[in-house]
N, C-alpha and C positions, 0 to 999 in steps of 0.2 A: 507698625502693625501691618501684616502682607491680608491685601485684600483677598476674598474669598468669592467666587464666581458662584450661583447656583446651577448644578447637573444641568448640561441640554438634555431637551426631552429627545427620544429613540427616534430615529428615524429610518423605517423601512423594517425589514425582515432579515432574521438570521437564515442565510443560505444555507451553511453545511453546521454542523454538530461538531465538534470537537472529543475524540474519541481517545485514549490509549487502546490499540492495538497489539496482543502480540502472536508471534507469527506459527508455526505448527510445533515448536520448540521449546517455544516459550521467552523468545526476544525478538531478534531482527529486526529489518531497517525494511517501511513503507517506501516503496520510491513513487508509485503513478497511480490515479485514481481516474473513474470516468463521472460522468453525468447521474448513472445509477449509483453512484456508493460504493464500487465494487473497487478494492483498493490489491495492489501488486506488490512482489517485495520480496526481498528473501532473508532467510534465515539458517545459518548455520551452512552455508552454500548449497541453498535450497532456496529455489524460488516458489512463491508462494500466492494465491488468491485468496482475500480476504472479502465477505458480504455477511450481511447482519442475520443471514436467514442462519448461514453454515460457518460461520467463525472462519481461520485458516486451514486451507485446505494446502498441502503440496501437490505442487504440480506434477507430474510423471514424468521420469527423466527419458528422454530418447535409448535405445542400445547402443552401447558404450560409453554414455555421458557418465560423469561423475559427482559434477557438479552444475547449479543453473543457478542464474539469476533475472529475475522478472523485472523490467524497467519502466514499462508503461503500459497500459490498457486503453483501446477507445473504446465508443459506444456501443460497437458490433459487440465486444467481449473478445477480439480479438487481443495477444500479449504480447509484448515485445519485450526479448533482451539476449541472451547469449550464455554459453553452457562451455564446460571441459571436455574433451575427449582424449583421453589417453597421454591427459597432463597438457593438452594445447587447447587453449581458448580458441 
C-alpha cells in the first residue's frame, strides 16, 4: 500500500498569472515579457505588443520592411528583435 503525504501548505505569493495570449491574428508565438505585463511576440511575421488594457496590438512596420519580429521588451517599453527588407533579414 504506497503511503500518502498530506498537501504542503502555499508558501508565498503567485507572481505572474498564467494567461493564453493570442496575437493580432489570432495565434503567434509570445517571446519576451517585462515587469509591467506587457508581453512581445509575433504573429504571422508580424511582431506584436500585447497589455491587458489593449490585447495585441501590431507593431508598425519600418518603409520597406515586410516582415518583423518582436523578441524582448524591458521596463522602459523599449522592443527588441529584427525585420525583412526587400526579402534580407
Amino acid at each position: 500500500m504506497p503511503l500518502l503525504a498530506p498537501p504542503l501548505p502555499a508558501r508565498g505569493q503567485c507572481l505572474y498569472e498564467v494567461r493564453v495570449i493570442e496575437g493580432p491574428y489570432g495565434g503567434g508565438s509570445a517571446r519576451g515579457i517585462n515587469s509591467a505585463g506587457h508581453v512581445v511576440g509575433y504573429d504571422l511575421d508580424v511582431g506584436y505588443v500585447w497589455t491587458s488594457e489593449t490585447g495585441a496590438v501590431a507593431l508598425d512596420l519600418p518603409p520597406d520592411e515586410t516582415s518583423s519580429r518582436a523578441y524582448d521588451i524591458n521596463d522602459a517599453g523599449q522592443i527588441v528583435g529584427f525585420g525583412t527588407h526587400n526579402g534580407n533579414e
